[in-house]
VOMAR-316890 format. One record per residue (C-alpha): x, y, z; residue number from 1; chain. Coordinates in steps of 0.2 Angstrom, whole numbers, always signed. Layout:
! residues N
<node><east>X</east><north>Y</north><up>Z</up><drenlum>NUM</drenlum><lumlo>A</lumlo></node>
...
This chain:
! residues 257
<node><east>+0</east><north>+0</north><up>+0</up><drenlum>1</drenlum><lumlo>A</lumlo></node>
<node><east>+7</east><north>+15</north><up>-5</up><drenlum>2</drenlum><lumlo>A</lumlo></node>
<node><east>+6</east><north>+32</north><up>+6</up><drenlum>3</drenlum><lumlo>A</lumlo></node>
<node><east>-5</east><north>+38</north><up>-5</up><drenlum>4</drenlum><lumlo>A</lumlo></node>
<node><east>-17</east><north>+23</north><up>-4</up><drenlum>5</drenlum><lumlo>A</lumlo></node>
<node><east>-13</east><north>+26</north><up>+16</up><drenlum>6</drenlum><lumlo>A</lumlo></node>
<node><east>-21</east><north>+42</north><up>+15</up><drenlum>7</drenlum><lumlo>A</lumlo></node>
<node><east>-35</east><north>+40</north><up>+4</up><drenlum>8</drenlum><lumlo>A</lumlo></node>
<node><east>-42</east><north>+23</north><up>+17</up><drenlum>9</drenlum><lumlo>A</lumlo></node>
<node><east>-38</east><north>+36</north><up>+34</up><drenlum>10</drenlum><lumlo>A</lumlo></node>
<node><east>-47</east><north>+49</north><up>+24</up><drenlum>11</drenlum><lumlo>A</lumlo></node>
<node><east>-61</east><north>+38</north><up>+19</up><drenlum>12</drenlum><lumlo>A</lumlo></node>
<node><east>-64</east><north>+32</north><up>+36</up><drenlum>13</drenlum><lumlo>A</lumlo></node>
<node><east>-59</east><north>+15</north><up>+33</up><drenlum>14</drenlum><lumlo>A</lumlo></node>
<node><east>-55</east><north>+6</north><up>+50</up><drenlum>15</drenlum><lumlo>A</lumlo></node>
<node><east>-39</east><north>+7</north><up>+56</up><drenlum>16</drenlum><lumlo>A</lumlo></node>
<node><east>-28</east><north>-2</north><up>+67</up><drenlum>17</drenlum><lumlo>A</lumlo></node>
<node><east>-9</east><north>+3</north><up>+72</up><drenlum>18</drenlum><lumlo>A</lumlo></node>
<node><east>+5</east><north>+1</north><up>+83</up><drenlum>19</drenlum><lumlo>A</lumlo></node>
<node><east>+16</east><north>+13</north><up>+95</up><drenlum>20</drenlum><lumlo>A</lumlo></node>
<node><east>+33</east><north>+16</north><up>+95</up><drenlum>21</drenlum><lumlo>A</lumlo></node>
<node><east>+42</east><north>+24</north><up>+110</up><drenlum>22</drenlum><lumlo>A</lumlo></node>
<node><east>+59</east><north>+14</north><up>+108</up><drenlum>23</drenlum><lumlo>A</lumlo></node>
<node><east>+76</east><north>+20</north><up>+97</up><drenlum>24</drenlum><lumlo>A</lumlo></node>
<node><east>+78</east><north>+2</north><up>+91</up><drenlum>25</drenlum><lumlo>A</lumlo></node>
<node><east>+74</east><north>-1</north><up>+71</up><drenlum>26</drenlum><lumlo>A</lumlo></node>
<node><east>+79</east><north>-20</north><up>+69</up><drenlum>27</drenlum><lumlo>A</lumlo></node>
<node><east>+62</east><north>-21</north><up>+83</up><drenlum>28</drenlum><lumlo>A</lumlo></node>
<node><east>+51</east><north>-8</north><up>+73</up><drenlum>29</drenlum><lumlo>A</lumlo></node>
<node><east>+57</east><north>-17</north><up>+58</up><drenlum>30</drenlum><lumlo>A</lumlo></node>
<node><east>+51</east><north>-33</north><up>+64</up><drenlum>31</drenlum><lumlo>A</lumlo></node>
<node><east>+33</east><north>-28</north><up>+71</up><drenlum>32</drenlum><lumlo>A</lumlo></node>
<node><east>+32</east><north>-18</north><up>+56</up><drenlum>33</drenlum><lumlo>A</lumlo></node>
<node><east>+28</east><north>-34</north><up>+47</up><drenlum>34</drenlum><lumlo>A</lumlo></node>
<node><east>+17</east><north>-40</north><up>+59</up><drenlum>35</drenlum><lumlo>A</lumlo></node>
<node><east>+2</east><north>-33</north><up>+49</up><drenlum>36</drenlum><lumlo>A</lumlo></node>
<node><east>-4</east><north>-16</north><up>+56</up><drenlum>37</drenlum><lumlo>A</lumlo></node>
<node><east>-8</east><north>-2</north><up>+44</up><drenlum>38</drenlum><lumlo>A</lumlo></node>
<node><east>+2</east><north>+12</north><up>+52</up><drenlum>39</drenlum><lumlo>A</lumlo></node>
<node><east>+15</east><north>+14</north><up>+65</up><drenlum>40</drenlum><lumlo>A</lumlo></node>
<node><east>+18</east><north>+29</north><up>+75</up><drenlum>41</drenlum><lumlo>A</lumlo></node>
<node><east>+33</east><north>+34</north><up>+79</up><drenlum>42</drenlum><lumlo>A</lumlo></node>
<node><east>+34</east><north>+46</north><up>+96</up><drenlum>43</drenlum><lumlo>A</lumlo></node>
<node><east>+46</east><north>+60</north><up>+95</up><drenlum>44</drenlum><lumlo>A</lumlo></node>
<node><east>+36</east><north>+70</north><up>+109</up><drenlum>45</drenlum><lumlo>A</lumlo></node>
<node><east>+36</east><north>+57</north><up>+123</up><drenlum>46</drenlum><lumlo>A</lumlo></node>
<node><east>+44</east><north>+42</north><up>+114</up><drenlum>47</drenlum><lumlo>A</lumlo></node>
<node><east>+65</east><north>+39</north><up>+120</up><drenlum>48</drenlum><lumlo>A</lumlo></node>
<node><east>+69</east><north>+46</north><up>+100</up><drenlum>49</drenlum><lumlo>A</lumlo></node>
<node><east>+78</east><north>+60</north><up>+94</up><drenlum>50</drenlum><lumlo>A</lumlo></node>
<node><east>+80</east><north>+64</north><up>+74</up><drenlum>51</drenlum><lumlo>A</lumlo></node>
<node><east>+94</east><north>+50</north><up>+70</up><drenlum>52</drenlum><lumlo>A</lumlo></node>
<node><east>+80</east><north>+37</north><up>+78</up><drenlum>53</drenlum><lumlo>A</lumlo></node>
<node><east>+63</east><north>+46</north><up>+71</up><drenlum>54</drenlum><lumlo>A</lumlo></node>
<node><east>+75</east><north>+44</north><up>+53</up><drenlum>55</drenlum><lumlo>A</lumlo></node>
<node><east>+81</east><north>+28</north><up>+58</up><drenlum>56</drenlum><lumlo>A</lumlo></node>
<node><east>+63</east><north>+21</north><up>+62</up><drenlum>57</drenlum><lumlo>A</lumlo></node>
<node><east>+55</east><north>+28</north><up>+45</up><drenlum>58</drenlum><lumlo>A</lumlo></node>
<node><east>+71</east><north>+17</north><up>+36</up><drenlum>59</drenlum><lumlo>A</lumlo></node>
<node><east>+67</east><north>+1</north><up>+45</up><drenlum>60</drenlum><lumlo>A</lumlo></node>
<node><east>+47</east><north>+4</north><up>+42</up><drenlum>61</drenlum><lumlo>A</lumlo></node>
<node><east>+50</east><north>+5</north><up>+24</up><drenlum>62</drenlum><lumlo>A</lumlo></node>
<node><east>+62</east><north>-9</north><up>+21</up><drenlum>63</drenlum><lumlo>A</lumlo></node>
<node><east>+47</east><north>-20</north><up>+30</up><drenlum>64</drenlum><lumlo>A</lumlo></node>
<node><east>+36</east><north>-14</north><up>+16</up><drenlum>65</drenlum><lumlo>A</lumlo></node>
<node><east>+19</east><north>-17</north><up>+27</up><drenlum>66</drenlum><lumlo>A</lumlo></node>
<node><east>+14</east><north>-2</north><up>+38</up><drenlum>67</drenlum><lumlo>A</lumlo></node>
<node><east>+16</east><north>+15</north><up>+34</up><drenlum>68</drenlum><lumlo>A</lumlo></node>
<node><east>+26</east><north>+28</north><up>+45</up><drenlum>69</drenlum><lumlo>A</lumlo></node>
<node><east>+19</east><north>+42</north><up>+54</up><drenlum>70</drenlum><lumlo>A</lumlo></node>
<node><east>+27</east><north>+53</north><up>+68</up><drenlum>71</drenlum><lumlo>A</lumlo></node>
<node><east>+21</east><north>+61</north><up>+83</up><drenlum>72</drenlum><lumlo>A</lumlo></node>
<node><east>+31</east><north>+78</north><up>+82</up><drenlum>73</drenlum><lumlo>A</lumlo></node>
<node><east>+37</east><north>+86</north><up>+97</up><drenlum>74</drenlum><lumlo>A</lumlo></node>
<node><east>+26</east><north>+103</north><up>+96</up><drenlum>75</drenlum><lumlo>A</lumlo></node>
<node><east>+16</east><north>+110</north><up>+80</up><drenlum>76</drenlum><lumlo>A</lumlo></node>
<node><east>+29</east><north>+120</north><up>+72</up><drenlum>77</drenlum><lumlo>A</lumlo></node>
<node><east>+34</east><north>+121</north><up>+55</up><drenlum>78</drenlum><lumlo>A</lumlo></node>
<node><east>+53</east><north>+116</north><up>+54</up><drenlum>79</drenlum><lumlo>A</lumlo></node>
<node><east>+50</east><north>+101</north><up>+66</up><drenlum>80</drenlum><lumlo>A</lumlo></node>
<node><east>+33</east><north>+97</north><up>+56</up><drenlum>81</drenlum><lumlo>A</lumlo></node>
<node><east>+45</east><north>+97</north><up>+41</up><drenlum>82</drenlum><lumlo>A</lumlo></node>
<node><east>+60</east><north>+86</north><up>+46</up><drenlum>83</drenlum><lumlo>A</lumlo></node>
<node><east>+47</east><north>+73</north><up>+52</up><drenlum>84</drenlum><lumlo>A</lumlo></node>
<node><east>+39</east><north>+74</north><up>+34</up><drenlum>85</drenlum><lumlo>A</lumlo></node>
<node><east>+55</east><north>+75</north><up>+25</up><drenlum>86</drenlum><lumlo>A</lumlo></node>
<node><east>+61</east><north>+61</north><up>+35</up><drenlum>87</drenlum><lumlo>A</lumlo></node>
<node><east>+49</east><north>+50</north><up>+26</up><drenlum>88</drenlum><lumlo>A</lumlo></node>
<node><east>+34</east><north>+51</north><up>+37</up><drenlum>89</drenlum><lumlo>A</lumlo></node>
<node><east>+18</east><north>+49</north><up>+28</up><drenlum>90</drenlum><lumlo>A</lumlo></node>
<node><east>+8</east><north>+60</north><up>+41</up><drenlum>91</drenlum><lumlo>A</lumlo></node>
<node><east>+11</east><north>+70</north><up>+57</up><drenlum>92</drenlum><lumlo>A</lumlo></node>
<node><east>+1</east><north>+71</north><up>+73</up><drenlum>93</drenlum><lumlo>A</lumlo></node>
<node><east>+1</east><north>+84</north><up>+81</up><drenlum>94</drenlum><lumlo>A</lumlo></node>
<node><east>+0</east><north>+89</north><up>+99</up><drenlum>95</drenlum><lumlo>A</lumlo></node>
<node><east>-9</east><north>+103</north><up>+110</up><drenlum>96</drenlum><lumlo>A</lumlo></node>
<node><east>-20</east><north>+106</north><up>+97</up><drenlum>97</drenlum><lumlo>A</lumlo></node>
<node><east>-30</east><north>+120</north><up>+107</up><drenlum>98</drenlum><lumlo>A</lumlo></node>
<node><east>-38</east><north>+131</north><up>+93</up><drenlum>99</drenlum><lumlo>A</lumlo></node>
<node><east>-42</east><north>+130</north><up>+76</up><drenlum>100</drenlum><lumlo>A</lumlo></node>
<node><east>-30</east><north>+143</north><up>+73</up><drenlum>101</drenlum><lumlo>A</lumlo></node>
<node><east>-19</east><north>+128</north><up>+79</up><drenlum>102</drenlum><lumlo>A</lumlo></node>
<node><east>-25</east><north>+116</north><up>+67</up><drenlum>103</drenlum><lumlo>A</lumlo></node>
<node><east>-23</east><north>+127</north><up>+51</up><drenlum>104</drenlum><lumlo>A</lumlo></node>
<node><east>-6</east><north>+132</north><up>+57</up><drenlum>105</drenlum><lumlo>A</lumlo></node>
<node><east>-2</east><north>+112</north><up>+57</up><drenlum>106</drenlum><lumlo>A</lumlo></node>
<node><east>-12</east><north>+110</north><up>+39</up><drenlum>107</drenlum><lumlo>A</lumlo></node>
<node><east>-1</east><north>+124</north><up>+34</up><drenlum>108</drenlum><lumlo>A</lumlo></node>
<node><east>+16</east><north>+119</north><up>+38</up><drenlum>109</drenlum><lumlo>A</lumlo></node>
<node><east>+13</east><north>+102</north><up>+29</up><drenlum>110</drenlum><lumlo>A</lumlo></node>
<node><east>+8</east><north>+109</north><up>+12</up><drenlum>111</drenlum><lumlo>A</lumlo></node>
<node><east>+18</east><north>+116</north><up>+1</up><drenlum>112</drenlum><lumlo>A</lumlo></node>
<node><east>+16</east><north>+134</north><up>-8</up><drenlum>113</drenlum><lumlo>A</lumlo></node>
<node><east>+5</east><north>+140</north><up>-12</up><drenlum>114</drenlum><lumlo>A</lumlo></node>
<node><east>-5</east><north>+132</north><up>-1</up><drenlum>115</drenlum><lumlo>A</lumlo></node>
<node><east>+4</east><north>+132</north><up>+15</up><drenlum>116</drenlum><lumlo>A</lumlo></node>
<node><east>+23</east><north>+135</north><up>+18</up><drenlum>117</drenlum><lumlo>A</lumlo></node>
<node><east>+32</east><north>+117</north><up>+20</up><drenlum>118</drenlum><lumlo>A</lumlo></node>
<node><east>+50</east><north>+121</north><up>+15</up><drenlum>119</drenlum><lumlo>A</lumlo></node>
<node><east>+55</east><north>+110</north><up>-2</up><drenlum>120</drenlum><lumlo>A</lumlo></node>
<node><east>+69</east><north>+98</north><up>+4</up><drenlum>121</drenlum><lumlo>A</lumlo></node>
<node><east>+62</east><north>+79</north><up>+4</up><drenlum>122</drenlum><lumlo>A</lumlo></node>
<node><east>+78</east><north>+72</north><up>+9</up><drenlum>123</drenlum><lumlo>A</lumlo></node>
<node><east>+67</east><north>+55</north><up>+9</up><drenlum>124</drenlum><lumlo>A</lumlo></node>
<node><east>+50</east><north>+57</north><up>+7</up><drenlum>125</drenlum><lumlo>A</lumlo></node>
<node><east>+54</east><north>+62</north><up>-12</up><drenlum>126</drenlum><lumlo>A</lumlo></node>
<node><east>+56</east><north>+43</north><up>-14</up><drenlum>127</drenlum><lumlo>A</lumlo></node>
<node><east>+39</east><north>+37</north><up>-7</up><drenlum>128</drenlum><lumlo>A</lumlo></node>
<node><east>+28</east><north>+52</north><up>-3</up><drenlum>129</drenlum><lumlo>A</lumlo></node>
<node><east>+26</east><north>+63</north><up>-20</up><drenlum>130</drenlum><lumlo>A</lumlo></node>
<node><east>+42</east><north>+68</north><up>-25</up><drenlum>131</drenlum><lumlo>A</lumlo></node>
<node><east>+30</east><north>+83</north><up>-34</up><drenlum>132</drenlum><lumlo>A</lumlo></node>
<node><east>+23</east><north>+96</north><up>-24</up><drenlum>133</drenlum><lumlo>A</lumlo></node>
<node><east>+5</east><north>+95</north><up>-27</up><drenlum>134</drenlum><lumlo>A</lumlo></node>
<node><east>+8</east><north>+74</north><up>-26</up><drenlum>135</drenlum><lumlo>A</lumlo></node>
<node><east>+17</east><north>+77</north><up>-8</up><drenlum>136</drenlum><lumlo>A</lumlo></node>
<node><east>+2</east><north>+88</north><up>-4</up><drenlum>137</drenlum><lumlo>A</lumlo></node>
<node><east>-9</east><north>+75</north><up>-8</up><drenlum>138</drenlum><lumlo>A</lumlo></node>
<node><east>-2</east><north>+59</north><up>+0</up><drenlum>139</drenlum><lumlo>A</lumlo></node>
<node><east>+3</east><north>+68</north><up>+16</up><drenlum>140</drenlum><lumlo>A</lumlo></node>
<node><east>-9</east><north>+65</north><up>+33</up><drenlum>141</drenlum><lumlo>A</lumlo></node>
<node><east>-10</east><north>+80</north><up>+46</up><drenlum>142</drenlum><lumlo>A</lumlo></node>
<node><east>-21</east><north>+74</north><up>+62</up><drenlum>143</drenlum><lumlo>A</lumlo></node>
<node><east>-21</east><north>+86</north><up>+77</up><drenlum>144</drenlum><lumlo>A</lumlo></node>
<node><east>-22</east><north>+79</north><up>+95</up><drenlum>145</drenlum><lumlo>A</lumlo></node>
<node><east>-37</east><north>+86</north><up>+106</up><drenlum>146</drenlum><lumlo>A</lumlo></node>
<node><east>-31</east><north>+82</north><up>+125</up><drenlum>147</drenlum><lumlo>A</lumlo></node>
<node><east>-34</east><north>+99</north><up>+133</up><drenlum>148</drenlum><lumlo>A</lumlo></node>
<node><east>-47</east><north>+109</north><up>+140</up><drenlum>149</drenlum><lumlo>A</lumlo></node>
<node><east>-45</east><north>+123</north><up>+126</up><drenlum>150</drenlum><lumlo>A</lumlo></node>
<node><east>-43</east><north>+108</north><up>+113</up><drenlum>151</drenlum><lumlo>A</lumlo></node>
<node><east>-61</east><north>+100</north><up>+120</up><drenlum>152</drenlum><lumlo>A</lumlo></node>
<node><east>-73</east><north>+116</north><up>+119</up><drenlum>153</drenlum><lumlo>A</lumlo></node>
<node><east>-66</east><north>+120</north><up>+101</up><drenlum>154</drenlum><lumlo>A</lumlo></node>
<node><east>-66</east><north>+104</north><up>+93</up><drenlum>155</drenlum><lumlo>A</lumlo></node>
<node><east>-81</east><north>+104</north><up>+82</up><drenlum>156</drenlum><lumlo>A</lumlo></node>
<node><east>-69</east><north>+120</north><up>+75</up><drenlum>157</drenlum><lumlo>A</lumlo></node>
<node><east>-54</east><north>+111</north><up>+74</up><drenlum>158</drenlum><lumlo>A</lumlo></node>
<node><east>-63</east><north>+95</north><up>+66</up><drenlum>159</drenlum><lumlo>A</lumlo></node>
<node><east>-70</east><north>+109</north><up>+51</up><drenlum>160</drenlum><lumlo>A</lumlo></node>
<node><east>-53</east><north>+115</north><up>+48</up><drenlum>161</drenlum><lumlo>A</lumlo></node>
<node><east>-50</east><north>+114</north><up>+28</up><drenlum>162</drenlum><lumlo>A</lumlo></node>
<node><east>-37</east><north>+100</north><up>+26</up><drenlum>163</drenlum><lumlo>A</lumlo></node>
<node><east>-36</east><north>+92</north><up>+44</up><drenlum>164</drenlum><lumlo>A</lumlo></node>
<node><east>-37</east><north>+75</north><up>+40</up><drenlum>165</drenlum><lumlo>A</lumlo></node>
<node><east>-42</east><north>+68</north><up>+57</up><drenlum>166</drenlum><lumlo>A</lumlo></node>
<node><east>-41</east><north>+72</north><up>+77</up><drenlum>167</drenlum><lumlo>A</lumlo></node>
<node><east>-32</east><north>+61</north><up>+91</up><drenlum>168</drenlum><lumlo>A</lumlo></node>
<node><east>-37</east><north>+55</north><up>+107</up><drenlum>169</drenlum><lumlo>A</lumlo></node>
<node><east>-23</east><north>+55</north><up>+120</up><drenlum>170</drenlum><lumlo>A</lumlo></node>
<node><east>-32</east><north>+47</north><up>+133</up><drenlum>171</drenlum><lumlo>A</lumlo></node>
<node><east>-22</east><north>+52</north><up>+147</up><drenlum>172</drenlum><lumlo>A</lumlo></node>
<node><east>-21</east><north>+70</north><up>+143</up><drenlum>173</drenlum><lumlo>A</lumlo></node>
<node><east>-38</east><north>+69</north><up>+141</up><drenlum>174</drenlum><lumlo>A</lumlo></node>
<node><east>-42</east><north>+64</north><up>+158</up><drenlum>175</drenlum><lumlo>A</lumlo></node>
<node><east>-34</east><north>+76</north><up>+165</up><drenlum>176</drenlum><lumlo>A</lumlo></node>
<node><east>-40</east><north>+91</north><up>+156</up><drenlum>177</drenlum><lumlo>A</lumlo></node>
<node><east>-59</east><north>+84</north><up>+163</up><drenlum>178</drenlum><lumlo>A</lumlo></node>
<node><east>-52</east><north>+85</north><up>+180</up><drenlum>179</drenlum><lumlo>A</lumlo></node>
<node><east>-45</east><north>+70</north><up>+181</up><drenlum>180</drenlum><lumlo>A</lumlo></node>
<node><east>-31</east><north>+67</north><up>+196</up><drenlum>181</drenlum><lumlo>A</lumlo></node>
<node><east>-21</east><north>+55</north><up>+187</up><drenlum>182</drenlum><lumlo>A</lumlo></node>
<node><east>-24</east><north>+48</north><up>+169</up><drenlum>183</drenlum><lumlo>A</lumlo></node>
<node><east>-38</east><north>+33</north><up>+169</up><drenlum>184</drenlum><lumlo>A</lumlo></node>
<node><east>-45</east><north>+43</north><up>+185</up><drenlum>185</drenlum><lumlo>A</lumlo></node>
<node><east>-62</east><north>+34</north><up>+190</up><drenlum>186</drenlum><lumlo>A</lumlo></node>
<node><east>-68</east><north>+48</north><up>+199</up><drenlum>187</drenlum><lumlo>A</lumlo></node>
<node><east>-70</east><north>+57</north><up>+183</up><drenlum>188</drenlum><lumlo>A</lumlo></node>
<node><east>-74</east><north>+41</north><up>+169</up><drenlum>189</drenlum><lumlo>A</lumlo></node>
<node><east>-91</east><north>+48</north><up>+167</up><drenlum>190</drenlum><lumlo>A</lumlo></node>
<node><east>-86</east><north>+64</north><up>+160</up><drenlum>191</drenlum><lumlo>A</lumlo></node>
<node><east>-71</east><north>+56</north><up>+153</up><drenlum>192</drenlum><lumlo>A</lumlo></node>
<node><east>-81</east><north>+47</north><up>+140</up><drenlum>193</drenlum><lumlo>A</lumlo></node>
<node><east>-93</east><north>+61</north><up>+138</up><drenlum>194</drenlum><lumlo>A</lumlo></node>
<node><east>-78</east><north>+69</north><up>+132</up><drenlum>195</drenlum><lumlo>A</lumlo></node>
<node><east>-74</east><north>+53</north><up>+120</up><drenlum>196</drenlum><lumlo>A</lumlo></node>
<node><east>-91</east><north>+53</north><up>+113</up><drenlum>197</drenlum><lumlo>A</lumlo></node>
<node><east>-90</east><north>+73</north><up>+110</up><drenlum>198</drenlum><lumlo>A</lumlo></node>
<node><east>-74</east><north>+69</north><up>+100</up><drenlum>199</drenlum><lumlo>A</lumlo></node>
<node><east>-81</east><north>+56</north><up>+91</up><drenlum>200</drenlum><lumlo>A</lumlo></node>
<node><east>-95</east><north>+65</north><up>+84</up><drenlum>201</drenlum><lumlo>A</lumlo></node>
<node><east>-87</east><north>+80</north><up>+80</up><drenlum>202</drenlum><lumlo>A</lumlo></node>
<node><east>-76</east><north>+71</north><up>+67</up><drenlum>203</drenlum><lumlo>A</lumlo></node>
<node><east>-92</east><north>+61</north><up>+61</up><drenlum>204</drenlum><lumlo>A</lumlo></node>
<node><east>-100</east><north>+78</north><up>+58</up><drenlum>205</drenlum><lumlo>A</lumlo></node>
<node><east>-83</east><north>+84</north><up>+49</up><drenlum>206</drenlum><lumlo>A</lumlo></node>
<node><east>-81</east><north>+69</north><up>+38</up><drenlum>207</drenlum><lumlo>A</lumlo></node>
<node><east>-64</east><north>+68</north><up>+45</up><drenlum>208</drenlum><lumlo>A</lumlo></node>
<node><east>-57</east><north>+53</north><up>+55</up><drenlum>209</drenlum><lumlo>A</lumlo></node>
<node><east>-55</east><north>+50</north><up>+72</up><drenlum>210</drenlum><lumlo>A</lumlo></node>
<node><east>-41</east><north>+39</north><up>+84</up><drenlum>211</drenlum><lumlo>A</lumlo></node>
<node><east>-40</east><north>+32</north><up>+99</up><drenlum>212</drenlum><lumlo>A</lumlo></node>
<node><east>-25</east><north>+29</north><up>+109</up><drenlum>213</drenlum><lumlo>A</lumlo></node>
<node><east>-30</east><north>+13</north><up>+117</up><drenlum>214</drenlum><lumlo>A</lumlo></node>
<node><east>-20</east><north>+1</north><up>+131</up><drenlum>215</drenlum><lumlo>A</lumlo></node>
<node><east>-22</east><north>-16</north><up>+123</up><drenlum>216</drenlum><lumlo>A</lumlo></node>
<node><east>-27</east><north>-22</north><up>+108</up><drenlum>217</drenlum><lumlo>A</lumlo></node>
<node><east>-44</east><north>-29</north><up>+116</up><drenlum>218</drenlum><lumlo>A</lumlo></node>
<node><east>-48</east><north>-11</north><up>+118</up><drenlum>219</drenlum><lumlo>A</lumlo></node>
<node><east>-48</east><north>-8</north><up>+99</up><drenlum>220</drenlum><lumlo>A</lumlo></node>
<node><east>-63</east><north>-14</north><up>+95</up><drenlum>221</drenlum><lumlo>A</lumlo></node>
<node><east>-77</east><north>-5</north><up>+106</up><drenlum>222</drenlum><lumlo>A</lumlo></node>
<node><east>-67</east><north>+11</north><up>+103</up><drenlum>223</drenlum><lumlo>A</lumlo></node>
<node><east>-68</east><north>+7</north><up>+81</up><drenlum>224</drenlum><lumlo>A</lumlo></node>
<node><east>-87</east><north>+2</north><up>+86</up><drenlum>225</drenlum><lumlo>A</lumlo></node>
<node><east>-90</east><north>+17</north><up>+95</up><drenlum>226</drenlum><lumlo>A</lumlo></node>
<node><east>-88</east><north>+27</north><up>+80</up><drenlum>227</drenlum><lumlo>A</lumlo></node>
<node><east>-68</east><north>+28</north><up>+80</up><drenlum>228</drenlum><lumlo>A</lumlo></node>
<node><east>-58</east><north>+24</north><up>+62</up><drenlum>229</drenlum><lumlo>A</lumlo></node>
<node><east>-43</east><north>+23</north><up>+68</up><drenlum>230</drenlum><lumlo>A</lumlo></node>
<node><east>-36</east><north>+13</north><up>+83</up><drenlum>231</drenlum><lumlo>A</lumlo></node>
<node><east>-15</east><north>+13</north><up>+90</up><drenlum>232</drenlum><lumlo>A</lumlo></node>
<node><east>-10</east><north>+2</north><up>+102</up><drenlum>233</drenlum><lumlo>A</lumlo></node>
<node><east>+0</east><north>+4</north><up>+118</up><drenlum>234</drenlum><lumlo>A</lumlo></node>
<node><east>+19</east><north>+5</north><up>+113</up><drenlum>235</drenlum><lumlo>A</lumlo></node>
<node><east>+34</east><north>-6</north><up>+111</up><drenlum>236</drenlum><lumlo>A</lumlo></node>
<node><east>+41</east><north>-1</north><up>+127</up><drenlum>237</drenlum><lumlo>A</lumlo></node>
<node><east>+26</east><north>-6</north><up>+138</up><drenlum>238</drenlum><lumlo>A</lumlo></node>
<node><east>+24</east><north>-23</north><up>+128</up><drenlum>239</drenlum><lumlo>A</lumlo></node>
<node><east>+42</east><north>-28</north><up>+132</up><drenlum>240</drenlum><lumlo>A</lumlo></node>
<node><east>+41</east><north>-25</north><up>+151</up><drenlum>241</drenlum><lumlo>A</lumlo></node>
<node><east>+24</east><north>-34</north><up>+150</up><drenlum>242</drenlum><lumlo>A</lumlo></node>
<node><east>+33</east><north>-49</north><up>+139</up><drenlum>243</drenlum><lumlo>A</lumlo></node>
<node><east>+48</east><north>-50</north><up>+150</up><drenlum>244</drenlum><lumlo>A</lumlo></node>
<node><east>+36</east><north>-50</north><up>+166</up><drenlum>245</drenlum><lumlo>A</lumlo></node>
<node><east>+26</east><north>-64</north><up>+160</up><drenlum>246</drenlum><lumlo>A</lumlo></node>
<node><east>+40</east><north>-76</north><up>+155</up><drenlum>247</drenlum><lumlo>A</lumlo></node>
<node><east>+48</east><north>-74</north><up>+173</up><drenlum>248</drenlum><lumlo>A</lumlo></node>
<node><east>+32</east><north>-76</north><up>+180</up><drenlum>249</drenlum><lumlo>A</lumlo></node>
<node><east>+29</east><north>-93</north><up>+171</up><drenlum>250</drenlum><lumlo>A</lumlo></node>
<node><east>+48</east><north>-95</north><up>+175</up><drenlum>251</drenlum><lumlo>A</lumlo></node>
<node><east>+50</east><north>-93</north><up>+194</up><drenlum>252</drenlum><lumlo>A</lumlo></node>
<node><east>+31</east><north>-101</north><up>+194</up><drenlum>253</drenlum><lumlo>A</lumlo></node>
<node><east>+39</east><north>-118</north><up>+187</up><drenlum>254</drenlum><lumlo>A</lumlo></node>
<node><east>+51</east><north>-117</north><up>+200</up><drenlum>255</drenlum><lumlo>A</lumlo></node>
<node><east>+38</east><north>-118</north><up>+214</up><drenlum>256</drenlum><lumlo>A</lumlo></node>
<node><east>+29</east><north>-130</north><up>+208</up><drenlum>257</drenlum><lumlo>A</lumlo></node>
């Protein structure tokens, strides 16, 4: 699937189901890059990656040749936007998305003149995402994160925003900006999925997609049938600590017995 096809299916609203990664190790994202999952999501905000590992992930998810790559920027600001894009990523999210001011600015800085103001450099993504301008333009996903206060009250705005592809559900951040003490607060689930559910149909109104950062791969589902189209799962680094667990676990429990 090219990234072209790749946007075309998100934009669609085609369900989707990818994978996080948090960890600067490319022969592992190679390998769960072949595992089957449309898209993997490389996390330069929170993930352990600087540039050499954000580039280093987008050459071991193309030499897989299944998933397409998209990054999870630092902050909504052009250069950054663009190194990610030229990098090879097929889309950005972006985070903090408080206004729809926020979300053109992010539309903006992926588009090339004259419809936005992406510097022309694809040091990589010439390759596999255009190489022509209008082409780039074209193949290349922009989806803002809605996980704040600021981001909840305007996201009917933010989901109308010409050329936003879709909107993110962090559902940490998203706890807390409903009052939340500490992310999966129970005190607050009620108006934690009010807020879900407000998401969910602002997209649906918009004809733009929507994703859910879910915990485990069981949680995909009643998230996709809940009105989501797109789905990530946990990250590599919590997988491997749960792995590693589980093995000494059954380890140490054959000793006992």
């Amino acid at each position: 699937m090219s990234a072209a096809e790749f946007a075309r299916k998100l934009r669609a609203r085609d369900k989707l189901v990818g994978y996080w990664i948090a960890l600067d190790a490319p022969a592992a994202t190679e390998r769960i890059a072949r595992v089957g999952y449309d898209y993997l999501v490389v996390d330069v905000q929170h993930g352990l990656i600087g540039y050499s590992g954000m580039l280093n992930a987008m050459l071991a998810i193309d030499a897989a040749g299944g998933a397409k790559g998209l990054v999870r920027v630092g902050r909504n600001e052009p250069a950054e936007i663009g190194r990610a894009l030229d990098a090879g990523a097929a889309g950005v999210i972006v985070p903090l998305v408080d206004t729809p001011e926020d979300a053109a600015a992010a539309v903006e800085a992926t588009r090339y003149p004259p419809r936005g103001r992406r510097s022309y450099g694809p040091m990589r993504s010439g390759l596999r995402v255009g190489p022509r301008p209008a082409e780039a333009d074209e193949s290349t996903l922009v989806i803002a994160m809605i996980e704040t206060p600021q981001g909840l009250a305007n996201v009917r705005e933010i989901c109308a925003t010409d050329g936003l592809d879709g909107v993110y559900v962090g559902p940490a951040d998203l706890c807390l900006a409903v009052g939340g003490s500490h992310p999966g607060d129970p005190e607050v689930a009620e108006e934690f999925e009010a807020a879900v559910e407000q998401v969910q149909r602002a997209a649906a109104e918009a004809g733009i997609a929507a994703g859910f950062h879910v915990s485990d791969g069981s949680a995909a589902g009643p998230r996709l049938a809940q009105g989501y189209t797109f789905a990530s799962v946990s990250c590599d680094l919590v997988h491997l600590e749960a792995a590693a667990a589980g093995h000494l676990s059954a380890a140490t429990g054959s000793l006992s017995g």
